[in-house]
C-alpha positions in Angstrom: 130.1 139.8 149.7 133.5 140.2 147.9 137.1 141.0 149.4 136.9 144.4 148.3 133.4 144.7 149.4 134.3 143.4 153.3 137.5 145.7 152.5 135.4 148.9 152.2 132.8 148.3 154.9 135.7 147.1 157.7 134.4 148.5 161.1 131.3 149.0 160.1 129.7 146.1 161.2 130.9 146.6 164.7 127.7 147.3 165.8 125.9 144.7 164.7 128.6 142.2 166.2 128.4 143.8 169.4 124.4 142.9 169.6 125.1 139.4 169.0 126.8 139.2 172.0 125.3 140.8 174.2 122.2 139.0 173.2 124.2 135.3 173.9 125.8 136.9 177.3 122.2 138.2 178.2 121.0 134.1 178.3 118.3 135.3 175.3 117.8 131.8 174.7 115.0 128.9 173.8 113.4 128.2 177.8 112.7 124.6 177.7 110.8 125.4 181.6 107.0 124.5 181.1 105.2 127.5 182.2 102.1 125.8 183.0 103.5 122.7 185.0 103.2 123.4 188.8 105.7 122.1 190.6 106.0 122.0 195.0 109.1 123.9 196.6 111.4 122.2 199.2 113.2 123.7 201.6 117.5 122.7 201.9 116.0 119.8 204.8 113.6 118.4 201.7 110.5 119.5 203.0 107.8 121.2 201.2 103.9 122.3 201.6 101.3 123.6 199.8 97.7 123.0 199.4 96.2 122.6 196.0 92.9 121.3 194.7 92.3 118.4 191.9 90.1 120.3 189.1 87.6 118.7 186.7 87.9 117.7 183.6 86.5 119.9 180.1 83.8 119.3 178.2 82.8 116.3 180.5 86.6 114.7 180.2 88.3 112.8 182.7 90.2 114.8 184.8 93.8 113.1 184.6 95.8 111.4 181.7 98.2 108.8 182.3 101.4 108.5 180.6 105.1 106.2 180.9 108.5 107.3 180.2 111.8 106.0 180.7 114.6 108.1 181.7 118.2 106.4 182.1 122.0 106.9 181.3 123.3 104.3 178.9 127.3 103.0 179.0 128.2 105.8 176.5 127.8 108.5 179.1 124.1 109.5 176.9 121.1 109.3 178.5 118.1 108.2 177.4 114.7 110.4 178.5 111.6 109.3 176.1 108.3 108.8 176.8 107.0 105.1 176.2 105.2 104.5 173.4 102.9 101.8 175.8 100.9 105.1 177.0 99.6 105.0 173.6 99.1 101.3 173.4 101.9 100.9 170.9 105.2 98.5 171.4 108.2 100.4 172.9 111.7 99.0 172.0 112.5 99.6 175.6 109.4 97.3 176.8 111.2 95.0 174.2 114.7 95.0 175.8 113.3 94.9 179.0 111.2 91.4 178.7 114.7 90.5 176.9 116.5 91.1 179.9 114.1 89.9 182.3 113.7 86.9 180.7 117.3 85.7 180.3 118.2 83.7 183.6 120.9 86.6 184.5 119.9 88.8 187.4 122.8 91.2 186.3 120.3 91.5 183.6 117.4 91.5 185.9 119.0 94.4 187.2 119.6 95.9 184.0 115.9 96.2 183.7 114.7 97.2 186.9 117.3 100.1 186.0 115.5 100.8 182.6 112.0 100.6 183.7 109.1 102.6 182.7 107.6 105.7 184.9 104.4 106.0 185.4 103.2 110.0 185.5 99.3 110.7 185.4 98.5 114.5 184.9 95.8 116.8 185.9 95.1 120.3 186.0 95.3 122.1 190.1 93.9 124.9 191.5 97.2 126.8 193.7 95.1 127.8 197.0 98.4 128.0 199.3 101.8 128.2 198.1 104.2 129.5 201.1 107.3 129.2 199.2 106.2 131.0 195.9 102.9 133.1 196.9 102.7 134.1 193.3 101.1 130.6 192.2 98.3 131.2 194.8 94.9 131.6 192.8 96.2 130.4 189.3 95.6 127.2 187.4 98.6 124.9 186.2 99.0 121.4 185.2 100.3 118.9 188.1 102.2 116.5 186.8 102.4 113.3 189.9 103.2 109.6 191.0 101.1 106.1 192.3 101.7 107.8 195.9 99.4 110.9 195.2 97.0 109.0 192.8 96.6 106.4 195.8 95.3 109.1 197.9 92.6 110.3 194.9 91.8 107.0 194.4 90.8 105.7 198.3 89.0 109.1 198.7 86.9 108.2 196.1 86.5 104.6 197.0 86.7 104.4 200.7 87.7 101.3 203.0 85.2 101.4 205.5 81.5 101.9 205.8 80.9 104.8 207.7 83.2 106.9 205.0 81.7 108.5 202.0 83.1 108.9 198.7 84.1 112.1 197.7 85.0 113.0 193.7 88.3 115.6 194.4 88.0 117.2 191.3 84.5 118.1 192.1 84.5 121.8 192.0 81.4 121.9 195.2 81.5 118.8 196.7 85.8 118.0 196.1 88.3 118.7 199.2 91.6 120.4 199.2 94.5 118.9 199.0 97.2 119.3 201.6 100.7 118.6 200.3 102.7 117.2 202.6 106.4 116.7 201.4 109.3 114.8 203.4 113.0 113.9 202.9 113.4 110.3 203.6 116.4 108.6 202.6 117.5 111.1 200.1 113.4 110.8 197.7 110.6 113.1 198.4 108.0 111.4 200.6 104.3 112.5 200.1 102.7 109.9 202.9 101.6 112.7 205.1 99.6 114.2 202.5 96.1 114.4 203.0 92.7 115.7 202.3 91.0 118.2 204.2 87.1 117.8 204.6 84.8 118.4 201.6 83.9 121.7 200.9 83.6 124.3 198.1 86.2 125.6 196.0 86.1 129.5 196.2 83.0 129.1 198.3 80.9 128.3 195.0 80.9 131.9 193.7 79.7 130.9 190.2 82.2 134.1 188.6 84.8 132.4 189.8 84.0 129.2 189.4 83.7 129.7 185.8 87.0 131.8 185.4 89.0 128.6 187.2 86.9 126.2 184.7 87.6 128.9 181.6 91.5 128.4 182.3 92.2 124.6 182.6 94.5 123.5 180.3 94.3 120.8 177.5 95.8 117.2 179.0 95.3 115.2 175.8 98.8 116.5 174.4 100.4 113.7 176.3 98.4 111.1 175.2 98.1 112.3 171.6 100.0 110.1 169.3 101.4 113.2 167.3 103.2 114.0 170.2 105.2 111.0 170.4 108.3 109.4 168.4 107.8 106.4 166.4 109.2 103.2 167.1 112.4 103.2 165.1 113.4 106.6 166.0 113.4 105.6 169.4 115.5 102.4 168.7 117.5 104.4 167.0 118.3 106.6 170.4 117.8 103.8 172.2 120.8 101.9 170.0 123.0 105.1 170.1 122.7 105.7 174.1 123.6 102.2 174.5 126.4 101.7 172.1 128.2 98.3 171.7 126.1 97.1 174.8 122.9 97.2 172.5 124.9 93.9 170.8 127.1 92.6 172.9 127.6 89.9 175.7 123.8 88.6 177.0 121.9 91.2 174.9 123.1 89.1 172.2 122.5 86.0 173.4 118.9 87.4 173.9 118.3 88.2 170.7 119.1 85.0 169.8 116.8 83.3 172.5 113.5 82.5 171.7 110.6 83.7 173.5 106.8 82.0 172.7 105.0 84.3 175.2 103.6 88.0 173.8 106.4 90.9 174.7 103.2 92.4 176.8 103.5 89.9 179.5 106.7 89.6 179.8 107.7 93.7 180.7 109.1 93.4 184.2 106.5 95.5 186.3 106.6 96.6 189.7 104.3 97.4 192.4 106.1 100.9 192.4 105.7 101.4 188.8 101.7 100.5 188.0 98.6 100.8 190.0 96.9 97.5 189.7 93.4 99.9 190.2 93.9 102.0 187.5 91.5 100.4 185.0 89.3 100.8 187.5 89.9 104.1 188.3 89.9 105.2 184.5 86.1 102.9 183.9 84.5 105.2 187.3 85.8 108.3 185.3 84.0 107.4 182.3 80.7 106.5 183.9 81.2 110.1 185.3 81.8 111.6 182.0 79.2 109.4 180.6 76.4 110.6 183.2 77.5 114.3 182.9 77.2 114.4 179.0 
């Protein structure tokens, strides 16, 4: 448009102008909020229930996936939130760092690391049967997104201790058991010890209609193990490098770069009780021979 042009039309575009803004001062803006993710309300003391139920998995799936991330603020004020690459079975520059770090002697290092570490998250799709805080969930099907703590729980259901306990599959739409969400403040985290199942029984009492409706709506989990989904290894070293700054090459990350290390990077990723369940291979082989026997 020319001088004379903007000239002539002056006031004109008043209108338009006046939309824009009230469009930016309305918040009409990109919601980065998950819609399908369920997540438990706490009250201001930290405390939360609800009482869900584990749903199968489609088309004879495993229920759950299993993913890493790592989610920390680097020296430059940036913060670095980017799922591992491991949960694909690929080399993360984090993992790298990491073994670096762990590796060098220096428990200011060792620390450095324990800060940096991966997060384990498995994912499965619920079934909202009580939800006192936000009643509108109850009946609906979302994706639960949870920690070792919960998983614990799914796991020694299905693979009791003792002898006189039977094993119960929890995602098992007839013969599965609710799921009573227990949440605590202790110390400042969420504590989910008093969580527990309730006996085995039916979901929906077994009406088939509904049943089927539940099954009809469960949503697709491979997205966070699907490889598309991911960034590849030099663009995360590239974040990695520019949430880090000078520190990426600097004082004993230097001096570990320049250290050599014979054993594979795999073994040498600091790991934590708190980070990986030492039964999850386990876990993940029983869901297959379920999938395997239902197919």
């Amino acid at each position: 448009m020319s001088f004379e042009t903007l000239k002539r039309n002056r006031g004109s575009n008043i209108n338009k102008i006046i939309k824009a803004a009230e469009a930016t001062n309305s918040g009409e803006q990109k919601s980065y909020v998950d819609e399908r993710i369920w997540k438990p309300t706490v009250d201001k003391a930290g405390n939360g229930y609800a009482v869900i139920r584990f749903l199968p998995g489609k088309d004879g799936e495993i229920p759950f996936v299993r993913y890493w991330d790592h989610g920390f603020k680097g020296p430059t004020g940036l913060w670095y939130i980017e799922n591992s690459l491991t949960s694909i079975g690929q080399t993360d520059p984090v993992g790298e760092l990491n073994s670096k770090l762990w590796n060098s002697g220096i428990e200011s290092d060792k620390e450095k690391a324990r800060s940096q570490k991966r997060r384990l998250h498995y994912v499965t799709n619920i079934y909202v049967a009580q939800d006192p805080s936000a009643p509108q969930n109850e009946g609906k099907v979302f994706l639960y997104k949870f920690g070792k703590k919960i998983f614990d729980k799914i796991y020694d259901l299905m693979n009791p201790a003792f002898a006189d306990e039977q094993p119960t599959d929890p995602f098992d739409f007839w013969e599965g058991a609710d799921f009573k969400l227990k949440i605590r403040n202790v110390e400042g985290y969420r504590n989910y010890d008093k969580s527990e199942f309730a006996s085995a029984s039916s979901l929906l009492d077994g009406e088939e209609s509904k049943l089927e409706s539940v099954y009809n709506g469960l949503h697709d989990l491979t997205e966070f193990t699907n490889p598309k989904n991911y960034k590849t290894y030099d663009e995360l070293k590239t974040k990695l490098s520019r949430v880090l700054g000078e520190e990426m090459n600097a004082g004993s990350y230097r001096v570990m770069e320049e250290k050599k290390i014979n054993e594979p990077v795999e073994s040498l990723e600091p790991v934590t009780a708190e980070e990986v369940d030492t039964s999850d291979e386990d876990t993940m082989s029983y869901f297959a021979k379920l999938a395997r026997e239902d197919a």
